[in-house]
C-alpha positions as CSV (number, residue, x, y, z in Angstrom):
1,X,0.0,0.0,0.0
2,X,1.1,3.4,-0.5
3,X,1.7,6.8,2.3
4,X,0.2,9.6,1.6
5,X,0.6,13.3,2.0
6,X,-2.1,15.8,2.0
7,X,-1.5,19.5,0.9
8,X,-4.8,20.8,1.4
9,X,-5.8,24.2,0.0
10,X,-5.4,27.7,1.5
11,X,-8.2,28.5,3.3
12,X,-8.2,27.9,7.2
13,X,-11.7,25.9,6.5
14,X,-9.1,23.0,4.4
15,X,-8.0,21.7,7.8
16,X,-11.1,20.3,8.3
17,X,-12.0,19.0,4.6
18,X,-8.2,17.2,5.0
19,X,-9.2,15.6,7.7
20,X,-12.7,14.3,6.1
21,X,-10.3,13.1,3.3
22,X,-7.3,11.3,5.3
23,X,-11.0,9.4,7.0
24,X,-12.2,9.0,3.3
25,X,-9.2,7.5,2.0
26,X,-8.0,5.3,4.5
27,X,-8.7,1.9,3.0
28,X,-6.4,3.1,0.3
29,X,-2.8,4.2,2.1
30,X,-1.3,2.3,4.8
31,X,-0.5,6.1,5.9
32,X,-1.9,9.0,5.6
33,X,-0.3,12.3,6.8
34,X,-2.0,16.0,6.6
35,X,0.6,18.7,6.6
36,X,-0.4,21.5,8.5
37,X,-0.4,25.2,7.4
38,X,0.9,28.0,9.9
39,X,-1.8,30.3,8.9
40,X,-4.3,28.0,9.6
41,X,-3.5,28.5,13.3
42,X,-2.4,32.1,13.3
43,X,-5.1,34.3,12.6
44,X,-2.8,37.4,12.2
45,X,-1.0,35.6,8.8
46,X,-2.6,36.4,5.6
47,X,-2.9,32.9,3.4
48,X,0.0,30.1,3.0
49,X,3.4,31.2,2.9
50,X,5.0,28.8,0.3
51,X,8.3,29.3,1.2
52,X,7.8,28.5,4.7
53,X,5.7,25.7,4.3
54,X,8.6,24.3,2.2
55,X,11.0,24.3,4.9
56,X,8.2,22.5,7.0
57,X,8.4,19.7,4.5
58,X,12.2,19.7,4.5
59,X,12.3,19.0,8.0
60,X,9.5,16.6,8.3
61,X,9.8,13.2,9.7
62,X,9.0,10.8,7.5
63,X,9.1,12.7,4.5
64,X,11.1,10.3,2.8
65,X,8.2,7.7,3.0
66,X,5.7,9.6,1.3
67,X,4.9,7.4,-1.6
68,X,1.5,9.4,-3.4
69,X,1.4,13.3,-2.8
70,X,-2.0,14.9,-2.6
71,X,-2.6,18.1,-3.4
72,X,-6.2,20.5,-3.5
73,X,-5.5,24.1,-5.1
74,X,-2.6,25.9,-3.0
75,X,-1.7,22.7,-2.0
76,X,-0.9,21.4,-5.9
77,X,1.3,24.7,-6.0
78,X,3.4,23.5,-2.9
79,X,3.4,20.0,-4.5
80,X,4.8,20.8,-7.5
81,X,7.0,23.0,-5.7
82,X,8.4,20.5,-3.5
83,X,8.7,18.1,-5.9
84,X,10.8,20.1,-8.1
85,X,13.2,20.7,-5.6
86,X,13.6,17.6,-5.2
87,X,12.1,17.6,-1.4
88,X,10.0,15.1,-2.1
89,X,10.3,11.8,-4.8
90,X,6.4,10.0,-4.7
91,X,5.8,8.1,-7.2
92,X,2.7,9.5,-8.4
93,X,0.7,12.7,-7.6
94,X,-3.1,13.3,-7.4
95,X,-3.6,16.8,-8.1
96,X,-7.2,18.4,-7.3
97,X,-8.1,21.5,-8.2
98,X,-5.5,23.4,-9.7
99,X,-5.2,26.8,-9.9
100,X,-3.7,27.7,-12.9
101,X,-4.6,30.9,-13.3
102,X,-3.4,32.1,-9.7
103,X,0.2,30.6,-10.3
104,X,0.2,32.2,-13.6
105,X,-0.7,35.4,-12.1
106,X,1.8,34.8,-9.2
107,X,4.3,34.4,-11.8
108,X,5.2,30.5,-10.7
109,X,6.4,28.5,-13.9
110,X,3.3,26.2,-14.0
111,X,3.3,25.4,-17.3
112,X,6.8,24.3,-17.3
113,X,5.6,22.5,-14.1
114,X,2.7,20.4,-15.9
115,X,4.5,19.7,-18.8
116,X,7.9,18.7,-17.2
117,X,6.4,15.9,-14.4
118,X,7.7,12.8,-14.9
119,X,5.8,10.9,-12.4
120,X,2.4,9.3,-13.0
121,X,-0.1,12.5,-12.1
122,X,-3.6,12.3,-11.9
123,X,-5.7,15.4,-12.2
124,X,-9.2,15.8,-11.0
125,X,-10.8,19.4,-11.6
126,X,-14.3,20.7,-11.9
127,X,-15.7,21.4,-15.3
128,X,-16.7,24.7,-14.5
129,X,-14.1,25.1,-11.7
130,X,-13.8,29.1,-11.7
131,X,-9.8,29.0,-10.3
132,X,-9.4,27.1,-13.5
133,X,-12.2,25.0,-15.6
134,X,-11.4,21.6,-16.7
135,X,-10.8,22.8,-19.8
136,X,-8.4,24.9,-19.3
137,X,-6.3,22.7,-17.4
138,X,-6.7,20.0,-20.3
139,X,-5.2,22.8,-22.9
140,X,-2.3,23.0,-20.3
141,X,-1.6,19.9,-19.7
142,X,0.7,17.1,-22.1
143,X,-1.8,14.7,-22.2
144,X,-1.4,11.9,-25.0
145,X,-0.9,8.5,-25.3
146,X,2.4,8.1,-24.0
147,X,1.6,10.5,-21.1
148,X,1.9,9.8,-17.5
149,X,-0.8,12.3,-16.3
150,X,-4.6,12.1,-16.7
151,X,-7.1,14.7,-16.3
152,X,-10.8,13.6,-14.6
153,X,-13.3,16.3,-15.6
154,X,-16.3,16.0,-12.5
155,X,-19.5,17.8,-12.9
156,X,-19.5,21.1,-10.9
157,X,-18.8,25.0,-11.0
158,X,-16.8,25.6,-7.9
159,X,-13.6,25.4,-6.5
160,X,-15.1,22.9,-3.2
161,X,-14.4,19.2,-3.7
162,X,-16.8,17.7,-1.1
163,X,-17.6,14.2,-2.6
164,X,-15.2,12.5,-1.2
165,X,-16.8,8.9,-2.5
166,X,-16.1,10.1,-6.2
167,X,-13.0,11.3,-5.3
168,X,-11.7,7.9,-3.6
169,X,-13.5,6.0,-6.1
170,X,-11.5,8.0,-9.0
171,X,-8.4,7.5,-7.3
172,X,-8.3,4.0,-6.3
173,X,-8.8,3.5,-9.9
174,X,-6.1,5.8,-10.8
175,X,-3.6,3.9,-8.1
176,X,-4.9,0.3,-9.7
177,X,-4.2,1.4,-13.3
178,X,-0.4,2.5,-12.4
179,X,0.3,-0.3,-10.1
């Protein structure tokens, strides 16, 4: 079975959705771990500090183990992040939610990101998703038949990813298929 490591979103609220997922998911990782963001404790910080939460992850026990990385919007940003600095090596990544637009506008090199990954990635994004539609992902993304990433287009127009059965059911498919 595979570890898992959750990089929820931004919002203070994500603590709680990570935890409904790490519950969610458990018949699926032998270990599940939910990084924690320092705003999400501090109401006086304004949002995730990327930088910060990437020296978190350096000097996280266990980091090593982590097999599948999870990321939901911010959290895809750190994942990508830490995987190109080579902080973490999984051997696949589930990717919900991605904010393309907000990386773009934050001048991160996200394209270069989703066209670069060279480990299996699974992406799972609303169709009408206003941080970025399905679409618009898809147009971003390498995907062809000698691709290692797949994009799951789920009926919905917001940025909330709150059925956690679909979600566990897409990705213990996803997790069969590369195993």
């Amino acid at each position: 079975m595979y570890e898992l490591l959750i990089l929820a979103g931004n919002h203070p609220d994500q603590s709680r959705w990570a935890s409904e997922v790490s519950s969610s998911f458990s018949s699926l990782f032998s270990q599940i771990w939910i990084h924690q963001y320092k705003h999400w404790n501090d109401s006086q910080l304004n949002g995730i500090d990327l930088s910060f939460e990437l020296e978190e992850l350096k000097s996280a026990n266990k980091i090593s183990e982590i097999s599948v990385i999870f990321g939901k919007s911010a959290g895809v940003i750190l994942a990508f992040m830490a995987y190109y600095q080579r902080i973490i090596s999984p051997s696949c990544a589930i990717l919900v939610g991605t904010p393309l637009h907000w990386a773009r506008k934050k001048d991160m090199p996200i394209d270069e990101w989703l066209r670069d990954v060279k480990i299996s990635a699974l992406y799972i994004q609303n169709e009408l998703d206003p941080v970025c539609s399905a679409d618009e992902l898809l147009q971003a993304l390498p995907i062809s038949s000698d691709s290692k990433c797949d994009l799951v287009k789920l009926d919905g127009s917001s940025h909330d990813y709150e059925d956690l059965d679909l979600l566990r059911e897409t990705i213990a498919i996803f997790l069969d298929r590369i195993n």
